[in-house]
C-alpha atoms as one frame of an Amber mdcrd trajectory, in Angstrom:
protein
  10.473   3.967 -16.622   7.634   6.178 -17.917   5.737   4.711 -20.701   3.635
   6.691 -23.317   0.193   5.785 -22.253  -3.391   6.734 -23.711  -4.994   9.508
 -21.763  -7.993   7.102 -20.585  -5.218   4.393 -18.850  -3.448   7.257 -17.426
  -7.205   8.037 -15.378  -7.850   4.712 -15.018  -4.313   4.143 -13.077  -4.239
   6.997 -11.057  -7.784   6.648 -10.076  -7.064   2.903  -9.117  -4.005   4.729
  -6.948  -6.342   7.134  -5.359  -9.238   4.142  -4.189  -6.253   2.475  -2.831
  -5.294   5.570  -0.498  -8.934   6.413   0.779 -10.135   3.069   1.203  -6.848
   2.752   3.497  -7.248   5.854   5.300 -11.023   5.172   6.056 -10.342   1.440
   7.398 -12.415  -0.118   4.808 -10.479  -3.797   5.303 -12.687  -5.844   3.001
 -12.645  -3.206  -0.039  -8.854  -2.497   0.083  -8.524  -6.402   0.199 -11.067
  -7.003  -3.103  -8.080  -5.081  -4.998  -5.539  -7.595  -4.696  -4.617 -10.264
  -7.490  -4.427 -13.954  -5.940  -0.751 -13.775  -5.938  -0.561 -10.316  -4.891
   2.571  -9.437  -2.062   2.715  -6.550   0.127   6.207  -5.491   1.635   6.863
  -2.273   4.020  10.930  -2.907   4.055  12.932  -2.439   7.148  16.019  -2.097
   5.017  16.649  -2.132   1.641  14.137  -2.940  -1.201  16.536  -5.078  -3.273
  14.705  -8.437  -2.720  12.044  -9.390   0.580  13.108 -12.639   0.852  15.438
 -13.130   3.839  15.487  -9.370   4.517  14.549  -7.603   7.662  10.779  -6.223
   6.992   8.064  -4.120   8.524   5.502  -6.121   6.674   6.274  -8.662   4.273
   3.117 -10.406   3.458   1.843 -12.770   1.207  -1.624 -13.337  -0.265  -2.819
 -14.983   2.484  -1.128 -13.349   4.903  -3.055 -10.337   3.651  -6.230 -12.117
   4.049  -5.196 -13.139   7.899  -4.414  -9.678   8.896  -7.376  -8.002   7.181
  -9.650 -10.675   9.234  -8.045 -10.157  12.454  -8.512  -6.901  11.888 -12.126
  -6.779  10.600 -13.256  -9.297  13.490 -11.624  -7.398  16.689  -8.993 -10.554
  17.369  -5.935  -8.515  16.832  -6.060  -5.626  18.664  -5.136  -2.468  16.146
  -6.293   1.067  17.741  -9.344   2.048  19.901 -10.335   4.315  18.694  -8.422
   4.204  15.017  -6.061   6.575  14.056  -7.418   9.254  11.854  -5.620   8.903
   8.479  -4.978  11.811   5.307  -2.779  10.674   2.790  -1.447  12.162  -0.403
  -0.302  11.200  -3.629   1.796  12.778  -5.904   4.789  11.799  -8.839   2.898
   9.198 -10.345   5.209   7.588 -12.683   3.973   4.861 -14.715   5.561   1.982
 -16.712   4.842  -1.459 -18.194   6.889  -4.698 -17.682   5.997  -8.540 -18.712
   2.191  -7.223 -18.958   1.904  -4.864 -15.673   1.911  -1.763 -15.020   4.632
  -0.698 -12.763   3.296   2.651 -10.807   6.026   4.619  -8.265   4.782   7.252
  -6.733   5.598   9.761  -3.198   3.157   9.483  -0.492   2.554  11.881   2.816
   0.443  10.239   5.549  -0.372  12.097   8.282  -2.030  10.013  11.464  -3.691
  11.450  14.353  -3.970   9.272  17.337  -4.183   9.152  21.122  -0.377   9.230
  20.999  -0.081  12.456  18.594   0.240  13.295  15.632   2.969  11.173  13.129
   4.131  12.172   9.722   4.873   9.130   7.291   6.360   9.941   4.153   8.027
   7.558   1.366   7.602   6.170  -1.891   5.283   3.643  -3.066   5.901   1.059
  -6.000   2.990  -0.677  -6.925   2.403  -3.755  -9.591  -1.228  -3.496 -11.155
  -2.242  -5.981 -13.575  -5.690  -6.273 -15.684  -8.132  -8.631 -14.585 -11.865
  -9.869 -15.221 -12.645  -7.592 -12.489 -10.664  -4.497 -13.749  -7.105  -3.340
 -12.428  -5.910  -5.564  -8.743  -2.355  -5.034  -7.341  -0.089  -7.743  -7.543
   2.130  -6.317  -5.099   2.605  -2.925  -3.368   6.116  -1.668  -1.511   5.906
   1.239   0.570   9.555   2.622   1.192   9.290   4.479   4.374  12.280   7.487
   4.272  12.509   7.236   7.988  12.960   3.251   8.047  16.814   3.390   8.916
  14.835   5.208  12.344  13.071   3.458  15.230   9.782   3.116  13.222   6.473
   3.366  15.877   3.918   0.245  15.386   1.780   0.128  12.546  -1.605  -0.138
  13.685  -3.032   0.799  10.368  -2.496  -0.505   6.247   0.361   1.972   4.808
């Protein structure tokens, strides 16, 4: 899947990655949202990761279901955390390819949440389509493959 890839892309990528990741941790809603493409899809699978349609799912949302969520969130009317959960996440075994004109990025993630109910460990890998745009890289769609899924998996208060 790896592609050869100028140094400068390579950055570019990874540094897109690694916005993505913060920007979730810190509960910045409206900036994690500006880096979606118009058609983007996000999908946390409950069981496999063949195909999301018809199959069970954590999160399986559209474009605007992304926008609904992140506005229930920003505006208070879905009830998420009080206080939030205080996020660190890691990236690491950034692979990168290119099919039909995107770049197809897989990579392992570590999350660790602290909340008024503990601490929780999330681990899995991440598979993310990024495409160019007038405004610079935007994910068209991200999967996050949680290792634990097949397990009882505690609510998601928080983007993964």
């Amino acid at each position: 899947m790896s592609v050869e890839l100028s140094e400068a892309t390579r950055r570019e990528i990874e540094a897109f990655i690694f916005r993505e990741a913060r920007l979730a941790d810190e509960h910045d809603y409206e900036e994690w949202e500006s880096l979606w493409t118009d058609d983007g899809h996000y999908w946390v699978p409950a069981a496999g990761i063949d195909n999301p349609d018809g199959a069970m799912s954590i999160i399986n949302d559209n474009r605007s279901r992304i926008s609904t969520r992140i506005a229930q969130l920003v505006t208070g009317r879905r009830y998420a955390q009080s206080p939030p959960s205080r996020l660190a996440r890691s990236i690491s075994n950034i692979e990168i390819g290119h099919v039909d004109g995107e770049f197809v990025v897989r990579a392992v993630f570590t999350l660790i949440e602290a909340s008024r109910r503990g601490r929780h460990t999330w681990a899995g890998h991440v598979q993310y389509r990024l495409r160019h745009t007038a405004e610079g890289l935007r994910m068209a769609s991200k999967c996050v493959d949680l290792v634990d899924r097949q397990f009882d998996v505690p609510t998601l208060a928080f983007l993964i």
